[in-house]
C-alpha positions as CSV (number, residue, x, y, z in Angstrom):
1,X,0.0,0.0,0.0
2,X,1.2,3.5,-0.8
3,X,-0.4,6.6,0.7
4,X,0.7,9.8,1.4
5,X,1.7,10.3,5.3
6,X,1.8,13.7,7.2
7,X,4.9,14.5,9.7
8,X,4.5,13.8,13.3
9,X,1.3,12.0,12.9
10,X,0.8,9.0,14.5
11,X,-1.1,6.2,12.4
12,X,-2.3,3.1,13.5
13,X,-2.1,0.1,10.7
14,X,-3.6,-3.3,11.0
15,X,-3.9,-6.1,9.1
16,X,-6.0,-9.2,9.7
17,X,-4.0,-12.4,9.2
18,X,-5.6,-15.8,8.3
19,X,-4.1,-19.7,9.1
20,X,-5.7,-21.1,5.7
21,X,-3.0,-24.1,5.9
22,X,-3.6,-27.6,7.4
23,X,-2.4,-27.5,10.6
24,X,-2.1,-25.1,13.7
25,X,1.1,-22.6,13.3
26,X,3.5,-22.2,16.3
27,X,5.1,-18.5,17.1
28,X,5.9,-16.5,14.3
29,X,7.1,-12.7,14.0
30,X,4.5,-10.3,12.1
31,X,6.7,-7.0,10.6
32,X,5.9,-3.6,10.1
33,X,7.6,-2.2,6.8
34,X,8.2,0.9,5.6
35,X,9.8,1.4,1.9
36,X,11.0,-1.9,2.5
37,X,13.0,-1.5,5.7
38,X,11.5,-2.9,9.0
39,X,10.5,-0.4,11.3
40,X,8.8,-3.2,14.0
41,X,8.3,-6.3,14.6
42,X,5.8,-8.4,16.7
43,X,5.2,-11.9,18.3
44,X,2.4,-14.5,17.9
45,X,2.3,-17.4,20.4
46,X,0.3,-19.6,17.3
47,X,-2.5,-19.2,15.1
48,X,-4.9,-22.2,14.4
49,X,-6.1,-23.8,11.8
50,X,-8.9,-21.2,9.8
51,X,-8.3,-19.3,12.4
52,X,-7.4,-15.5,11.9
53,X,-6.2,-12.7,14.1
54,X,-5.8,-8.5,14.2
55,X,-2.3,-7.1,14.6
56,X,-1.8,-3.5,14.8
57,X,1.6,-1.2,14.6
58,X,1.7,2.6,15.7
59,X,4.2,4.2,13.5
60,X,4.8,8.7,13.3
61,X,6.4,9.1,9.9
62,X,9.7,11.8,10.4
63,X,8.5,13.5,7.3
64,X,5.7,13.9,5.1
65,X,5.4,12.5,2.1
66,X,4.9,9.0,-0.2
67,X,5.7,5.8,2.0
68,X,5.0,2.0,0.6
69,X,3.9,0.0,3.7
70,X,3.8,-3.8,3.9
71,X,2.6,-5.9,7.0
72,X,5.1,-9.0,6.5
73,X,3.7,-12.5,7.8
74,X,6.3,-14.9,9.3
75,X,8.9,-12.4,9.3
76,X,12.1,-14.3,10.3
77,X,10.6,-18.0,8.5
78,X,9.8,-19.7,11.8
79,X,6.7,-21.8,10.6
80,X,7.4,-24.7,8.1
81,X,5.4,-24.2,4.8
């Protein structure tokens, strides 16, 4: 996603993430990424099967301007797939 973002404003982004595989996943890492670089990163205990679950990042840009924003599932490759 890429929106324009205003200086010193805080925005919350969320994504809703979905276990559509065949078994339960253990703990993974969700990351926060902005124009590619990761800004933060969070934990999940595990996520069932077709089960799904809300994370949400705070993140106050330094400048305005253009930013590309991805929510990156599974981060640091901790669930076999």
């Amino acid at each position: 996603m890429q929106n324009d973002y205003v200086e010193n404003h805080t925005y919350n982004i969320s994504a809703l993430i979905n276990n559509s595989g065949t078994k339960d996943a253990g703990a993974f890492n969700v990351s926060l990424k902005i124009n590619n670089n990761e800004v933060n990163k969070i934990s999940i205990n595990s996520l069932n099967i077709d089960s799904t679950k809300t994370v949400s990042f705070l993140w106050t840009p330094n400048t305005s301007g253009t930013y590309t924003i991805e929510i990156e599932v599974d981060s640091s490759n901790n669930i076999d797939e």
